[in-house]
N, C-alpha and C positions, 0 to 999 in steps of 0.2 A: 609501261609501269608493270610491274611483276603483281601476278595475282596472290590469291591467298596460298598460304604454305600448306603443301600436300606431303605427307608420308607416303612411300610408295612400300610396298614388301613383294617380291615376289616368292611364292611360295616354294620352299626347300623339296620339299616331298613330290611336287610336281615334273614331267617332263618325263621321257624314256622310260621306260620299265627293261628289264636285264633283257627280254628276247629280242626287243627294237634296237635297243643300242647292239646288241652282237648281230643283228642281219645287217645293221647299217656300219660296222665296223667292216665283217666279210665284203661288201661292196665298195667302201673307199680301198680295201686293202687288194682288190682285183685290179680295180680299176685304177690304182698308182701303178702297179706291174705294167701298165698298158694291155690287159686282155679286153677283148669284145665282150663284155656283161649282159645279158640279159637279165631282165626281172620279170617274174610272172606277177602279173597285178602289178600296185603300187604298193611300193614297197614298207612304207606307211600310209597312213590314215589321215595323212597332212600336206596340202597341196605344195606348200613353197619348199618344204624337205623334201619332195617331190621333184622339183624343179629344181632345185641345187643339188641332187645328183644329177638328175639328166645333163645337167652346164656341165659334169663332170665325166660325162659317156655316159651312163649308164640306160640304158634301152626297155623301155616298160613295155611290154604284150601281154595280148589276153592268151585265154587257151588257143580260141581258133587259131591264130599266131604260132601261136607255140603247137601248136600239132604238126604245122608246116615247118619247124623249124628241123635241120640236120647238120648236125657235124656242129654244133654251138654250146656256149656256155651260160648254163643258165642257174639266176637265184632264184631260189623258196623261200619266200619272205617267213617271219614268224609266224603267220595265222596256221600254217602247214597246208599240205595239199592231201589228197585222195590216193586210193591207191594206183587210179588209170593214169595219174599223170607220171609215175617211174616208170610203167609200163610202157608209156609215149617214149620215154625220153631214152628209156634201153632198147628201144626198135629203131628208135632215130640217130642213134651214139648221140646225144647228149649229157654233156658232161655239169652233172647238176654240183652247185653250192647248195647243200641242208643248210640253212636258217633257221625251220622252225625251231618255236621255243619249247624248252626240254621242259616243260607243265605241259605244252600241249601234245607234245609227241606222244609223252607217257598216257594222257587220257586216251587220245589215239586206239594205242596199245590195248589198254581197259577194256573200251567198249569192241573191239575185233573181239579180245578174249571172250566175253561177256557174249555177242550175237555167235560166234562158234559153237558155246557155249549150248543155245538153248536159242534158235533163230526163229522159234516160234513165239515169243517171248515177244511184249511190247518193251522199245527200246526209246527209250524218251530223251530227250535233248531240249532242255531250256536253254535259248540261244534265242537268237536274230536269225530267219529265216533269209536265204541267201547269202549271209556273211560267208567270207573266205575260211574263217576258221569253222563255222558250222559247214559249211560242204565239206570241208576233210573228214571231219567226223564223220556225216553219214554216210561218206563213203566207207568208211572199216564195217557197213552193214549191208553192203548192198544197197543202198537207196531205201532200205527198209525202217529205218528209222523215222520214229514220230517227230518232228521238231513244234515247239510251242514257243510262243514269243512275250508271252505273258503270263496273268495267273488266271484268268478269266477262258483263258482253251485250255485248261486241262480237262473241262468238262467235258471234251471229246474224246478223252481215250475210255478205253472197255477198261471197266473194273473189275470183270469177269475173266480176264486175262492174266499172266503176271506181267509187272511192272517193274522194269528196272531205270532208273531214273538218272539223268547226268546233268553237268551244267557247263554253258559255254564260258569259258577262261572268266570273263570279262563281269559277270551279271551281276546283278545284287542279289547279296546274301538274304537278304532279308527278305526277298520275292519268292527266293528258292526254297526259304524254311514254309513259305506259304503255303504253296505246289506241294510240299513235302506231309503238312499235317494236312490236307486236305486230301493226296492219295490216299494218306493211314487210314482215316478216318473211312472210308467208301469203296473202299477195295476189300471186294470179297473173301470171307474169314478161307474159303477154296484154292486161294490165290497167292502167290508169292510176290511180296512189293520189297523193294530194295532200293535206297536214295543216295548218290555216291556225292557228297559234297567239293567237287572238282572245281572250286572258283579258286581265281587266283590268289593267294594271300598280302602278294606284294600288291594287288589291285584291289582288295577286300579291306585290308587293313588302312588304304589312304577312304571310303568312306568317313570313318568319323572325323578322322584328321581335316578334310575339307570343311566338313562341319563346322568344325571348331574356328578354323582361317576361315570362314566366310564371315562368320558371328563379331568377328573383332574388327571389320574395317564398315567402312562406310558406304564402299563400293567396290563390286567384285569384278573386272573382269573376265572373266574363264575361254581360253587360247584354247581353238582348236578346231581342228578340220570337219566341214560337214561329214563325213563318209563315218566318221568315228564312234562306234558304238559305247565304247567306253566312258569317251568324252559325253555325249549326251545323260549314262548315269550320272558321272560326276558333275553336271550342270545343274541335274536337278535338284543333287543335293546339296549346289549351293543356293540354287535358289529355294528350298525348304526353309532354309535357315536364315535368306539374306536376301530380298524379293528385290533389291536393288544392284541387281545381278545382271551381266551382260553377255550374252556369246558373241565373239568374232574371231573372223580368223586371223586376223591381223589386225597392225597397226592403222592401216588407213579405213578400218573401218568403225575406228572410237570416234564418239560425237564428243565434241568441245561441251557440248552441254549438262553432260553428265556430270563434268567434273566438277558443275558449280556447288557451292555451298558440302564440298565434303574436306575433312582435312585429312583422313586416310584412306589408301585405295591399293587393296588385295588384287595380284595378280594370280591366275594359278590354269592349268591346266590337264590334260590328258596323259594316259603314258604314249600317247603320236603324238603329244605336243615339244616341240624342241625348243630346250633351254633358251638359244639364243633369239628365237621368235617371242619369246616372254620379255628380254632382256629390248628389243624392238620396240614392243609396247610400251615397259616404261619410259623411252628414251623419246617416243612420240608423247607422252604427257608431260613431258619435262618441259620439250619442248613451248607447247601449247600454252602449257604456264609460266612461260617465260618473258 
């Protein structure tokens, strides 16, 4: 007997952001040639788009990997790399695909200029400590750079110092404006503070939009890789707005039970979350309610 009638929507604005879909386009488009691919890291932040390239060749290593690697073909995912790893790859003749994304290349760029600049200088990165994309970054400083991962350790850097301030692609704006009047505000009148608002806008701009899709269904829920720094702000901000809110990475790990007693149910996730893993999910509650 068919259960009650569910609305499903999967959200437009979700899925790929422009530098995932072009590193993952550079690698089906290797990899139909027939070349040997390598990936440094995964190449998203999503296990089964993970696994559906690998079905397709494609070869994931870490650095230690890739230090041993010679004479090979290898991709730089979006998050971008450091500067020792061209330096690996031109003593090894490897032949690198650039992937990163051109938001983050350019920030790259910024902050080299910026530590050249004045390497005496505190160099700040609001980011995810160890992320792929914050080690590229601190590498344009020598490893001198501060990284903070929230707004509660800024109270570690010298105010006595000058401060030049970045943000990793991905963060919330609204953490950054934090970290921002709270340097103003405690940094010595001696001292030079400077806040470079480097968030992504095609990642900044789906904030409210989530919001708003979480607010109109019943039940939310939000597709997406653990590893996903992104994906975790955007969970929370659906769960701010919609505490009836779920994280999975897939289809087989929706509970039958959730879906009782709702009649619409918001899909939505990461820019690592792929289209057709959302299109999965609703295709297993159809299922279920069938």
């Amino acid at each position: 007997m068919k259960k009650n009638t569910i609305q499903i929507e999967i959200d437009d604005n979700s899925g790929f952001c422009f530098g995932v879909t072009t590193a993952i386009q550079k690698a089906e488009e290797e990899l139909a040639a027939g070349s040997v691919l390598y990936c440094l890291g995964d190449i998203v932040h999503n296990g089964m788009e993970c696994e559906r390239l690998r079905e397709m060749g494609l070869i994931t290593i870490n650095h230690e990997q890739f230090g041993r690697l010679h004479n090979s073909k290898v991709l730089l995912r979006a998050h971008g790399e450091p500067p020792e790893t061209y330096q690996s790859a031109r003593q090894n003749n490897i032949d690198i695909i650039d992937a990163t994304c051109p938001v983050v290349l350019q920030l790259q760029r910024r902050i080299k200029k910026q530590y050249d600049a004045n390497p005496n200088a505190q160099i700040v990165i609001f980011g995810k400590p160890g992320h792929a994309e914050v080690l590229g970054l601190v590498g344009q400083t020598q490893s001198h750079a501060i990284v903070i991962a929230r707004f509660e350790d800024v109270r570690q850097l010298d105010f006595n110092r000058d401060i030049y301030l970045y943000s990793q692609t991905t963060q919330s704006l609204d953490e950054f404006h934090r970290i921002t009047d709270y340097i103003q505000s405690h940094i010595s009148p001696d001292c030079q503070f400077k806040s470079f608002d480097t968030i992504c806008r095609q990642v900044a701009n789906r904030m409210s939009h989530i919001r708003t899709f979480a607010s109109r269904h019943h039940l939310i829920l939000f597709v997406c890789g653990g590893k996903s720094s992104n994906g975790r702000v955007l969970f929370e901000q659906c769960q701010s707005v919609n505490p009836n809110t779920h994280l999975i990475e897939g289809p087989s790990e929706i509970d039958p039970l959730w879906l009782e007693n709702v009649t619409t149910i918001g899909i939505c996730g990461a820019t690592s979350t792929p289209k057709w893993l959302m299109e999965q999910c609703k295709e297993a509650i159809n299922s279920m309610n069938s």
